[in-house]
ROZA-532210 format. One record per residue (C-alpha): x, y, z; residue number from 1; residue in three letters. Coordinates in pm, whole numbers. Layout:
BEGIN
X  Y  Z  NUM  ALA
...
//
This chain:
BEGIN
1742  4686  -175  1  UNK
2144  4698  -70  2  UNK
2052  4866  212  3  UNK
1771  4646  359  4  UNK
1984  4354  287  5  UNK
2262  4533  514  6  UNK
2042  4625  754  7  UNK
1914  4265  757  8  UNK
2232  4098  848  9  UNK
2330  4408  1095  10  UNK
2031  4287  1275  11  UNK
2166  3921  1249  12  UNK
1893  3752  1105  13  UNK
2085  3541  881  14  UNK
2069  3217  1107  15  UNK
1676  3255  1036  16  UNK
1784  3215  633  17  UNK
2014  2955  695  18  UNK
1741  2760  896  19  UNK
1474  2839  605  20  UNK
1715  2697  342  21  UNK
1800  2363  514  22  UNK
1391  2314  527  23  UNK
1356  2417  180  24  UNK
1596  2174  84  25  UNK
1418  1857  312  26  UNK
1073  1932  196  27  UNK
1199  1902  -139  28  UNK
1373  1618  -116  29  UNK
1071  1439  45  30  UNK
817  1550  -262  31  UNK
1072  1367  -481  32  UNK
1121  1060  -303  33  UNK
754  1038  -220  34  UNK
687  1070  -610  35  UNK
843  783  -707  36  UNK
702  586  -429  37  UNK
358  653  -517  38  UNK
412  622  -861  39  UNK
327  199  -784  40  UNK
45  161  -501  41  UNK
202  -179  -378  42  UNK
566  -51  -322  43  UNK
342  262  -148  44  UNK
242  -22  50  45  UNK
556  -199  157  46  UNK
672  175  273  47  UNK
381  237  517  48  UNK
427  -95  627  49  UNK
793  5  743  50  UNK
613  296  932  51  UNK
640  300  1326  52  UNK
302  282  1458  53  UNK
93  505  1631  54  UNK
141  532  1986  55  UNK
-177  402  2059  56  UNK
-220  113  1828  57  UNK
-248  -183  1987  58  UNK
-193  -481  1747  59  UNK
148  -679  1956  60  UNK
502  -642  1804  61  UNK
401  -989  1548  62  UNK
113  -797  1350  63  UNK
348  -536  1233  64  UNK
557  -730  1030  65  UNK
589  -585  663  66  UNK
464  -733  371  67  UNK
723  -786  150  68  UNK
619  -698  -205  69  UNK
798  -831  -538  70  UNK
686  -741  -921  71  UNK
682  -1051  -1119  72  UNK
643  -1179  -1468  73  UNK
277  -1221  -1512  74  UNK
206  -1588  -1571  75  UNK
-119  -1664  -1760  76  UNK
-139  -2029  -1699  77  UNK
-168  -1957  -1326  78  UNK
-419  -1761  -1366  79  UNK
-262  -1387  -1345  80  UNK
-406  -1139  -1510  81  UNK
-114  -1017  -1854  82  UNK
13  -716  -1657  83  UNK
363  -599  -1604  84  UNK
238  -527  -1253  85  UNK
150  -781  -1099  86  UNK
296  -887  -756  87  UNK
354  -1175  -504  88  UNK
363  -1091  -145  89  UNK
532  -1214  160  90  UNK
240  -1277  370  91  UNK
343  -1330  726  92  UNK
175  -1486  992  93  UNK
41  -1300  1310  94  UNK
209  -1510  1612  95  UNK
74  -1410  1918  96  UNK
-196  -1701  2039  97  UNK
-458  -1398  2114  98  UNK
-461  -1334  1707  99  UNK
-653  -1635  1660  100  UNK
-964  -1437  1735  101  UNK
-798  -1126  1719  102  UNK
-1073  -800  1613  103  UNK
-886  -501  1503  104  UNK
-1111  -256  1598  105  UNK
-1238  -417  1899  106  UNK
-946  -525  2069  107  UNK
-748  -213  2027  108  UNK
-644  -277  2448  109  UNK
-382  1  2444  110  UNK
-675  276  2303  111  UNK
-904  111  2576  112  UNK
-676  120  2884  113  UNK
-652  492  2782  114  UNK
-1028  520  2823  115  UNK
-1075  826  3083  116  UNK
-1388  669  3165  117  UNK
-1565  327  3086  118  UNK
-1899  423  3282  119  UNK
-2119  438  2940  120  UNK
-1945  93  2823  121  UNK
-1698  270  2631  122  UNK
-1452  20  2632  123  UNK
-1720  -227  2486  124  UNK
-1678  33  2144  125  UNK
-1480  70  1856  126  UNK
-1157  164  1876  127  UNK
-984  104  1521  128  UNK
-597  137  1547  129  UNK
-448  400  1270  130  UNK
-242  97  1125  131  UNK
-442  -176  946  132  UNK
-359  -546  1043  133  UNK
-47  -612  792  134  UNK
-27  -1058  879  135  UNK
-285  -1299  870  136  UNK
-425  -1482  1136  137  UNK
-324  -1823  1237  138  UNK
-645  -2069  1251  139  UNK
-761  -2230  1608  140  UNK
-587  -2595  1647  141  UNK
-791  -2865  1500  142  UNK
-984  -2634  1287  143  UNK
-1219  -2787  1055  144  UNK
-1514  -2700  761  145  UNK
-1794  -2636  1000  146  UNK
-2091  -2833  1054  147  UNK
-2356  -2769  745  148  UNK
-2675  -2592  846  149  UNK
-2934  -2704  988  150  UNK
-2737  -2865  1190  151  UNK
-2524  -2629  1292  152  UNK
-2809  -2473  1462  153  UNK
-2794  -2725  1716  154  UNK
-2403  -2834  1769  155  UNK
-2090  -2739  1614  156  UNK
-1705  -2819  1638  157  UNK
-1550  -2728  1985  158  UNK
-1214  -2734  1794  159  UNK
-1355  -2411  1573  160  UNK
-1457  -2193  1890  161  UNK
-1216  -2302  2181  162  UNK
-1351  -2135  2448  163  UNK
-1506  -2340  2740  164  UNK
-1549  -2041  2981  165  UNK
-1924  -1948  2857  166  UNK
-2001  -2335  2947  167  UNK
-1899  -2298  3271  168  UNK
-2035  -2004  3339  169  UNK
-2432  -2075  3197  170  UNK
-2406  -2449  3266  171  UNK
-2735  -2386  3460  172  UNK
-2940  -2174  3230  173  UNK
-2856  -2411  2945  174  UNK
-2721  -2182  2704  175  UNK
-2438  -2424  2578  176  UNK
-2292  -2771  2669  177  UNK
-1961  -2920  2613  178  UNK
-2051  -3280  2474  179  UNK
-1756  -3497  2320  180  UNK
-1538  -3284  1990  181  UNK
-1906  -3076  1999  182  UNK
-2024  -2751  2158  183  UNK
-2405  -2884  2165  184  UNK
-2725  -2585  2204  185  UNK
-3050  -2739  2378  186  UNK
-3218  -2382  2307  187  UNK
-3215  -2271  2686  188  UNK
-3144  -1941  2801  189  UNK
-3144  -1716  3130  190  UNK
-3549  -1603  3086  191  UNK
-3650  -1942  2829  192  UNK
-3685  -2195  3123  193  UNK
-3890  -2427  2914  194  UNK
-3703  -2394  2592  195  UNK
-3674  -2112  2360  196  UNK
-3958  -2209  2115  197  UNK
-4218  -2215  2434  198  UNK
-4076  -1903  2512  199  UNK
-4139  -1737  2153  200  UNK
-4493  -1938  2137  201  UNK
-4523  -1752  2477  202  UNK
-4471  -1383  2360  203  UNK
-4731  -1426  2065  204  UNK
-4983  -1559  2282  205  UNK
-4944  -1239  2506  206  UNK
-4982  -1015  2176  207  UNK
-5112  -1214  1868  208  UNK
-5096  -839  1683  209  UNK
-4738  -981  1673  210  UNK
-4778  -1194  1398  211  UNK
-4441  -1372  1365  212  UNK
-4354  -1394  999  213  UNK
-4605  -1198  845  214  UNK
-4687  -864  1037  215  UNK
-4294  -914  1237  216  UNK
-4031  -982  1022  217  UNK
-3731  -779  1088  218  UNK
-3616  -790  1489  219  UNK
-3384  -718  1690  220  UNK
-3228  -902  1997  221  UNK
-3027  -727  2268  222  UNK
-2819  -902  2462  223  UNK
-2853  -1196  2277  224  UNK
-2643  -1438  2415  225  UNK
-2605  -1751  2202  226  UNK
-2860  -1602  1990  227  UNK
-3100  -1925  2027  228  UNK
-3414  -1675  2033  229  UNK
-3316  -1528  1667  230  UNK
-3203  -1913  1578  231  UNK
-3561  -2023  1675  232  UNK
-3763  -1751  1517  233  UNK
-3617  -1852  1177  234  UNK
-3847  -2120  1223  235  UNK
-4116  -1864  1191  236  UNK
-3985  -1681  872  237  UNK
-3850  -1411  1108  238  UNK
-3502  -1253  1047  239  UNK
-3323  -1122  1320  240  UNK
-3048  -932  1404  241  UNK
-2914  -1054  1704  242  UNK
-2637  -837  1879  243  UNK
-2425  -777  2230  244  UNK
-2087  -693  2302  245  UNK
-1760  -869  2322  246  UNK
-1769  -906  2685  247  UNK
-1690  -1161  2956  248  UNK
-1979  -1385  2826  249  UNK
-1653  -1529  2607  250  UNK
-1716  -1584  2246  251  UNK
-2137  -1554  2300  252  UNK
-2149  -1418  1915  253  UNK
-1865  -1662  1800  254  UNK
-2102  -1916  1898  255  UNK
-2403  -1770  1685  256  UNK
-2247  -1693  1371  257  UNK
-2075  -2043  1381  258  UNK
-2430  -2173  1467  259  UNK
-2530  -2047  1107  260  UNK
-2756  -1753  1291  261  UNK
-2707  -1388  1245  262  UNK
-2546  -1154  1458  263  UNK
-2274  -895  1540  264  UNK
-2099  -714  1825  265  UNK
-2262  -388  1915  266  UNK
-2315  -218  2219  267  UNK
-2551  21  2350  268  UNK
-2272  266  2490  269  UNK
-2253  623  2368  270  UNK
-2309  613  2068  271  UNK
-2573  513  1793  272  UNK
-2620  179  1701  273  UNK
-2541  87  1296  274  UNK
-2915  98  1211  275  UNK
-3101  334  1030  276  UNK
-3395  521  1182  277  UNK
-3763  307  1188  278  UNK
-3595  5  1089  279  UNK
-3663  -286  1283  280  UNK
-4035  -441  1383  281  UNK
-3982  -547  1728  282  UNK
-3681  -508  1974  283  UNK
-3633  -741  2255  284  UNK
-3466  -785  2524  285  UNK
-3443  -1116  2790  286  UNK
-3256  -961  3055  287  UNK
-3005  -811  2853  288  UNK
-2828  -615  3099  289  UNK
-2879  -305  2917  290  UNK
-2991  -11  3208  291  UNK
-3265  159  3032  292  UNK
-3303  459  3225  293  UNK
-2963  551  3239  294  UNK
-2819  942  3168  295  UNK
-3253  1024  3155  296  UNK
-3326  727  2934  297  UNK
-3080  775  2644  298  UNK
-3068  403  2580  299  UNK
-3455  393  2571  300  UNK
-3438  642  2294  301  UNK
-3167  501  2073  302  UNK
-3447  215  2048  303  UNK
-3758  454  1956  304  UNK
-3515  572  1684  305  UNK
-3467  247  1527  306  UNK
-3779  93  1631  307  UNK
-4015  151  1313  308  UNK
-4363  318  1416  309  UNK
-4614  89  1536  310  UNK
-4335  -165  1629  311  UNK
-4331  -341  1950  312  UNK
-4065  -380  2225  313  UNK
-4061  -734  2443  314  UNK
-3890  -683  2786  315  UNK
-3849  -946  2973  316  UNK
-3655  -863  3302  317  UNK
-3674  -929  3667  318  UNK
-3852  -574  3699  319  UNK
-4130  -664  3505  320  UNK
-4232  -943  3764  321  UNK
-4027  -898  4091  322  UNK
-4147  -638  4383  323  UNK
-3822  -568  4576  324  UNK
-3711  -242  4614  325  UNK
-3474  -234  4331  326  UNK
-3658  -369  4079  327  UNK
-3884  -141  4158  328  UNK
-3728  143  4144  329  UNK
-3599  47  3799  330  UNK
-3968  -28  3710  331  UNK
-4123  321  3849  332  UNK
-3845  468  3577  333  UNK
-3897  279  3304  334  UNK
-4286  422  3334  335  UNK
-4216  724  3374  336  UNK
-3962  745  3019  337  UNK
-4188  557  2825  338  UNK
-4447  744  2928  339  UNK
-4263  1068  2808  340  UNK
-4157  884  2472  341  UNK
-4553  854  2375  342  UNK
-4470  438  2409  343  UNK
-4798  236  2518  344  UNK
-4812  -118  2763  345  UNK
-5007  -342  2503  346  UNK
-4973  -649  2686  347  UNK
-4816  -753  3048  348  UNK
-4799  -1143  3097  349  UNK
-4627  -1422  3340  350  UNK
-4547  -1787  3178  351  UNK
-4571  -2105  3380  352  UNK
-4210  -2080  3454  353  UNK
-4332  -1727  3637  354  UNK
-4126  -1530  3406  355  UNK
-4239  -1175  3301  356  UNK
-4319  -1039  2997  357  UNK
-4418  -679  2909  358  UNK
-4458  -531  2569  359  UNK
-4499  -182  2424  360  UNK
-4562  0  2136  361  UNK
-4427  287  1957  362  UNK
-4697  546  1843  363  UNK
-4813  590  1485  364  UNK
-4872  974  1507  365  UNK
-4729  1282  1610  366  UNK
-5031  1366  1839  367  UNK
-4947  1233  2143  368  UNK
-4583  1440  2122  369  UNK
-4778  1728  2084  370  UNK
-4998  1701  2342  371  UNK
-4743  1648  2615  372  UNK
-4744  1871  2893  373  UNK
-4356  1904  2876  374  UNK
-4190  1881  2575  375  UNK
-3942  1651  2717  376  UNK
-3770  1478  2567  377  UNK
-3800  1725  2297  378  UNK
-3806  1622  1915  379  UNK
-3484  1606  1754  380  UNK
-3435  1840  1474  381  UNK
-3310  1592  1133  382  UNK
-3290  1894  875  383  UNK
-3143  1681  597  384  UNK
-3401  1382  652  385  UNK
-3091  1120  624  386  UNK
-2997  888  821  387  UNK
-2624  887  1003  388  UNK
-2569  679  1300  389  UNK
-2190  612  1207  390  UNK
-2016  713  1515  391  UNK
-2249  918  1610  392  UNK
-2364  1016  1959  393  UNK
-2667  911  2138  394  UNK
-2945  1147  2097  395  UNK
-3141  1315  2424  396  UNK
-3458  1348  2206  397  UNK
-3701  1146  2018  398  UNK
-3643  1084  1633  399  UNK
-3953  1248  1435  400  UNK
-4224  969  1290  401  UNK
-4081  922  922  402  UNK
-4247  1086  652  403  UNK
-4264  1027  289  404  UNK
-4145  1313  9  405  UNK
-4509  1453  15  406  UNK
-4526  1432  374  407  UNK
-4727  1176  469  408  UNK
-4692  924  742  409  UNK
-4502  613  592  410  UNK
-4680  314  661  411  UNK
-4606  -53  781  412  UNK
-4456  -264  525  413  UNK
-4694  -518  353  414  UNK
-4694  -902  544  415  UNK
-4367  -1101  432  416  UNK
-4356  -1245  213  417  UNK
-4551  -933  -15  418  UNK
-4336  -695  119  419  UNK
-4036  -877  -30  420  UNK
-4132  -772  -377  421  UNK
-4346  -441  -341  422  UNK
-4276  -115  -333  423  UNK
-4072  -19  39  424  UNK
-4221  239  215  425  UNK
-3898  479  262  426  UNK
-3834  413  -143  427  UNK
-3898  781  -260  428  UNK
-4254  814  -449  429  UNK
-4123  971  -795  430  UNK
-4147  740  -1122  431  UNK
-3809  756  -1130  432  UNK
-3746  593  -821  433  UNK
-3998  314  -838  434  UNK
-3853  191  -1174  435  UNK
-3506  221  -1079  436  UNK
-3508  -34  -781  437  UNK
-3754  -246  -961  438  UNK
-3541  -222  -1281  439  UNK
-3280  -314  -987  440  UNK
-3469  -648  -854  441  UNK
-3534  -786  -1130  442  UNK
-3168  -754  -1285  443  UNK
-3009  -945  -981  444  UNK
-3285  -1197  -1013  445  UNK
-3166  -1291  -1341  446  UNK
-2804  -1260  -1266  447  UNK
-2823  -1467  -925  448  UNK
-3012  -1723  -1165  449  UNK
-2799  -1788  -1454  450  UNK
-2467  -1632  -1332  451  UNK
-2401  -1707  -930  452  UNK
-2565  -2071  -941  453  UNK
-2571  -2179  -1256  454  UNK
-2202  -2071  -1388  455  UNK
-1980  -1986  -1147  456  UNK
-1817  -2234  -971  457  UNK
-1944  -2203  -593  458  UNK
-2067  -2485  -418  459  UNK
-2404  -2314  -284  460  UNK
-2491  -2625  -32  461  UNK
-2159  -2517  173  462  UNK
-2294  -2169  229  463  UNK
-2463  -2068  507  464  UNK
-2382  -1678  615  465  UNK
-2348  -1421  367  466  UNK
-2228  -1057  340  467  UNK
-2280  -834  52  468  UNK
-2050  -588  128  469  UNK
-2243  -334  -128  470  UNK
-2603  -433  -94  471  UNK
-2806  -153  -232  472  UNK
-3156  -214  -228  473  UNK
-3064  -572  -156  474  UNK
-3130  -753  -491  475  UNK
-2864  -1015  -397  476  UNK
-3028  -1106  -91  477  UNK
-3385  -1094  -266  478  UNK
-3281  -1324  -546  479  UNK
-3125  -1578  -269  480  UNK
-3418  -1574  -40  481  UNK
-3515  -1903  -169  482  UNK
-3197  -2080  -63  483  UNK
-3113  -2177  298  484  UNK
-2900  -1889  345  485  UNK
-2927  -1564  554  486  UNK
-2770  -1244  378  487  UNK
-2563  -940  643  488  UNK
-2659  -618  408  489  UNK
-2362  -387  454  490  UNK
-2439  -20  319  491  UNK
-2089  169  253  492  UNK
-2090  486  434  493  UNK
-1964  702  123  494  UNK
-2231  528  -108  495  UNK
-2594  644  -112  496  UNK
-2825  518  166  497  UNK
-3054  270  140  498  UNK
-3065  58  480  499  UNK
-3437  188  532  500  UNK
-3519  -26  228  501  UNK
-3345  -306  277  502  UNK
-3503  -345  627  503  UNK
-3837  -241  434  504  UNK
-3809  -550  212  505  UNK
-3739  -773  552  506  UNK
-3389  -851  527  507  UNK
-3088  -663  814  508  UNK
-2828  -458  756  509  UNK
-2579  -241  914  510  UNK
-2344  52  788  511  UNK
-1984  21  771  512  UNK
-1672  213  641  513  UNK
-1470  -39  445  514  UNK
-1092  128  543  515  UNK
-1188  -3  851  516  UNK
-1228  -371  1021  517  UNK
-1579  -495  1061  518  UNK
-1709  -608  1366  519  UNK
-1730  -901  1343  520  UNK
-1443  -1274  1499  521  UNK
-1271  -1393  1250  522  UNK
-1326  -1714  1033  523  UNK
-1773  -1605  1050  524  UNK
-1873  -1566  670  525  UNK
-1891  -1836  405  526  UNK
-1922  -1573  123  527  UNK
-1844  -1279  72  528  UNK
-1970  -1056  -223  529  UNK
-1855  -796  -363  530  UNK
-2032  -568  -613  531  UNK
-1860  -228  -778  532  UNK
-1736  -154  -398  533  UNK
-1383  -90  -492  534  UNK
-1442  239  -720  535  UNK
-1530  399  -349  536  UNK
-1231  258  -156  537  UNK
-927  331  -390  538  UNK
-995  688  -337  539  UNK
-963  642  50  540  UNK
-811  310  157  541  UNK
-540  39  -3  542  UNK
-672  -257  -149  543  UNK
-443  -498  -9  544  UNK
-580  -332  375  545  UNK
-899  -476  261  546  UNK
-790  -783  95  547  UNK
-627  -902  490  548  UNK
-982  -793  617  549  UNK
-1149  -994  420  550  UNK
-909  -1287  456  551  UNK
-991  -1224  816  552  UNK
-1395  -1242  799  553  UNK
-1447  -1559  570  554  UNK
-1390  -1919  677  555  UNK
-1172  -2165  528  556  UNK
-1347  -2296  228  557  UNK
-1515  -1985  180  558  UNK
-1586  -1745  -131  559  UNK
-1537  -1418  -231  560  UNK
-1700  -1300  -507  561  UNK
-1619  -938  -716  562  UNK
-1860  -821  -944  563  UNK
-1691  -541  -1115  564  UNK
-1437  -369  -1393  565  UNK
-1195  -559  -1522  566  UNK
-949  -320  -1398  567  UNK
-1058  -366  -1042  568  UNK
-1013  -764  -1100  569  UNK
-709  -757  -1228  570  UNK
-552  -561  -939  571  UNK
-783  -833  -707  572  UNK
-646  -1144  -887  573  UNK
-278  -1141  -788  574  UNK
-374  -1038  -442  575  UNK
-568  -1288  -367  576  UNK
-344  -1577  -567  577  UNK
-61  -1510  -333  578  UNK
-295  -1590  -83  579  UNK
-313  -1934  -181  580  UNK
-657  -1909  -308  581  UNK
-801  -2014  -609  582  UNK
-883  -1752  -840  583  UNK
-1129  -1772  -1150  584  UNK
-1246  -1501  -1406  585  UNK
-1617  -1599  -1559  586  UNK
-1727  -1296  -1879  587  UNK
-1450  -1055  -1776  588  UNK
-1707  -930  -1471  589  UNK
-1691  -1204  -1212  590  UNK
-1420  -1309  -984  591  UNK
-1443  -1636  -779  592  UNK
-1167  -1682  -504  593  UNK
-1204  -1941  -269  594  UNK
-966  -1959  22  595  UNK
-823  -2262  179  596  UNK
-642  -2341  465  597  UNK
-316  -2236  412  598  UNK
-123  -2016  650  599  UNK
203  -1879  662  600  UNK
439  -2111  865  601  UNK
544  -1816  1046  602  UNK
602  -1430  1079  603  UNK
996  -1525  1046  604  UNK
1006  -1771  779  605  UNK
//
């Protein structure tokens, strides 16, 4: 050993020891300081918060304040829950004027202007910064409780959705009118010339296999605009799921959602829409600007894969009913994909108006696929049989026809309202299965009955749009389908799937990863619920990261209510108390926090 130690430092490889030493000596001294760190999860917090941000975050200098954390003396009067633990928080208050409507993962413009290509609308996409929004967000001047639906449907406060640039723009297709302190909605659009309810009377009078309310339940609406056409169908017990992207139509789904309708921002771009597979019973599209036929018809087959067998898809478009050469051309290619995709022209109409209307349908068997002459575009290959469209890319081939666990065909869901409370198609056909999610239904029944109106304290005739942030098979929503309320069915992406059901039973949905920000303006929800969603995200994410999200989503006034451990409430309570909300705890499993409108006077003070 004496000699290979001389011959070591003959061949002067002692600076390499020297050098190994010092970082010996720095990673230890990081394990130990980063032990007692994460020893409490909120001073872990105020110490990422210090962090420099990634280079391409793109939340302005304001939004990176830190969160000053403090323990405190719990106080029991106030509320608290008897821990040693528990915290106030320096909330500060995100200054720039663009926060108002600020969308994490949307308006990331740093990642965006980095784009090396925005061809396939990729700058329309999500783009969630590494850093999660650490202020809240200041509320528009003159902001007050919205108009109650219905309403709502019709007018709401210019003062809660400032932006006048969409009236301007569509002040001749009617789509939205500046009248006095309101934004008012006379139910026009770019294709509904006499009124969006002649329009929808219009399409089911070109196809009465449509059904509205009965056979076509769940839709979907492209390019929605204003979302008038899903705010119309409601009428006609039709839930829809009306999306488009945050684009130079300003605000379009900031108008919707504070309308009382549903919708989100989406984008057909590169990759797959939040939806599961054979979800939805009609798509449409009123010249939604989407180019169908674009990279071979990739767009055209992100709706066959959503689009539930049998279902239909409404176009209406300027080359449905115009004959110059460009609409042509775009015409000539959209018969030629569908063609390939197995899809059928059920019905091809003109209204008074001389608009165009064509309709297709998606096959209910595999024959026609087989007996192409090309097997183009092929089938996709879906070994597992599960559904993952969370950023995912497009497919170039056409989802299989679903099938049940003994391989047969899965059928149509029963006419709404039956198919409410029978058995979904996609729900697995073991025992097992069948009384779980019945065992399921009839649980939330009784607890949305006795518990959520009858003892805690919400004021249900304030509500209007509602996310369960853990739906399941979507026994909330079931159990408030009576109430004039519409229900956004969130399915956690590290929690078992079951959006196919949901959409089964005839409510929407949409997957989501909670460590994340939701698409979605700020200031859209009413209530928020919340039920055992937490045991997933401590694992992955820091509470208080989705506390500011959620103090983001819901409007002043709003609710948020935690069905869960008491653990999980007690670490909730002081959160959301130093948030100026009141907090109360009903049978040690419920917490009720309504938020008001206090904001931090500034990110200084």
């Amino acid at each position: 050993m004496a000699i290979v130690v001389e011959d070591f430092f003959k061949e002067r490889k002692y600076p390499f020891i020297f050098t190994l030493l010092i970082l010996f000596i720095c990673v230890a001294f990081f394990l130990f300081s980063f032990s007692n760190t994460t020893s409490n999860p909120v001073a872990f917090y105020s110490v990422i918060q210090h962090q420099a941000p990634p280079h391409h975050a793109s939340k302005p200098k304001e939004q990176e304040l830190p969160l000053k954390v403090t323990n405190v003396t719990a106080d029991e009067d106030q509320g608290l829950p008897p821990e040693e633990d528990a915290v106030t928080i320096d909330w500060k208050l995100c200054e720039d004027p663009q926060n108002v409507d600020f969308i994490p993962c949307l308006d990331n413009f740093v990642a965006i202007k980095a784009l090396k290509s925005r061809r396939h609308m990729e700058h329309r996409e999500r783009h969630c910064p590494e850093t999660s929004l650490h202020c809240l967000l200041p509320l528009p001047k003159g902001y007050k409780a919205p108009v109650p639906w219905p309403k709502s449907r019709d007018k709401i406060w210019y003062d809660n959705v400032p932006h006048p640039k969409l009236v301007e723009y569509k002040k001749d297709q009617h789509w939205v009118v500046k009248s006095g302190e309101y934004l008012v909605f006379p139910g026009g659009g770019t294709q509904f010339k006499d009124g969006v309810d002649h329009y929808i009377e219009f399409i089911q009078k070109t196809l009465p296999a449509i059904k509205w309310g009965k056979h076509t339940r769940v839709v979907l609406d492209v390019g929605c605009g204003v979302a008038s056409f899903g705010g119309y169908l409601l009428d006609k017990n039709v839930i829809t799921m009306s999306f488009a992207p945050k684009d130079e139509h300003e605000a379009q789904i900031q108008f919707a959602l504070e309308r009382g309708i549903p919708a989100t921002l989406s984008v057909i771009g590169t990759q797959k829409l939040t939806f599961p597979d054979n979800g939805f019973d009609l798509i449409h599209c009123a010249r939604c600007r989407v180019h169908w036929d674009a990279d071979g018809g990739k767009p055209l087959y992100e709706l066959n894969r959503i689009l539930r067998p049998g279902g239909f898809f409404a176009w209406s478009a300027t080359p449905v009913y115009r004959d110059d050469e460009r609409d042509q051309k775009v015409w000539n290619a959209m018969v030629d994909i569908t063609k390939a995709m197995c899809w059928k022209v059920v019905a091809k109409a003109h209204d008074s108006s001389g608009i165009g209307l064509v309709i297709y349908q998606k096959p209910t068997s595999s024959s026609c696929y087989e007996k192409r002459k090309e097997n183009n575009p092929p089938l996709c290959e879906n070994g597992d049989g599960k559904n993952s469209s969370w950023y995912a890319r497009l497919n170039n081939c056409l989802t299989p026809l679903p099938v049940d666990d003994k391989g047969k065909l899965q059928s149509w869901p029963k006419s709404w309202p039956q198919r409410l409370t029978s058995k979904p198609p996609s729900l697995p056909t073991d025992s097992v299965s069948k009384d779980k999610f019945f065992k399921d239904s009839k649980r939330w029944s009784e607890l949305v009955s006795d518990v959520y109106v009858k003892a805690l304290p919400i004021n249900w005739s304030s509500v209007r749009n509602v996310m369960d942030m853990n739906a399941g098979y979507a026994g909330f929503a079931a159990a408030l389908v009576d109430l004039p309320v519409w229900v956004m069915n969130v399915v956690p992406i590290d929690v078992p799937d079951t959006l196919s059901i949901i959409m089964d039973r005839g409510f929407i949905g949409m997957y989501h990863d909670w460590c994340e920000s939701f698409s979605t303006y700020p200031r859209t929800y009413d209530l928020l619920h919340s039920s055992f969603l937490f045991k997933y995200l401590e694992p992955r994410c820091d509470i208080l990261d989705v506390a500011v999200e959620i103090d983001r989503i819901l409007r002043p006034n709003g609710y948020l209510v935690v069905h869960d451990s008491m653990e999980i409430l007690n670490k909730l309570t002081p959160i959301f108390s130093s948030l100026h909300w009141s907090v109360t705890l009903h049978q040690d499993q419920f917490l009720v926090a309504r938020k008001g409108f206090w904001r931090p006077t500034s990110s200084s003070d």
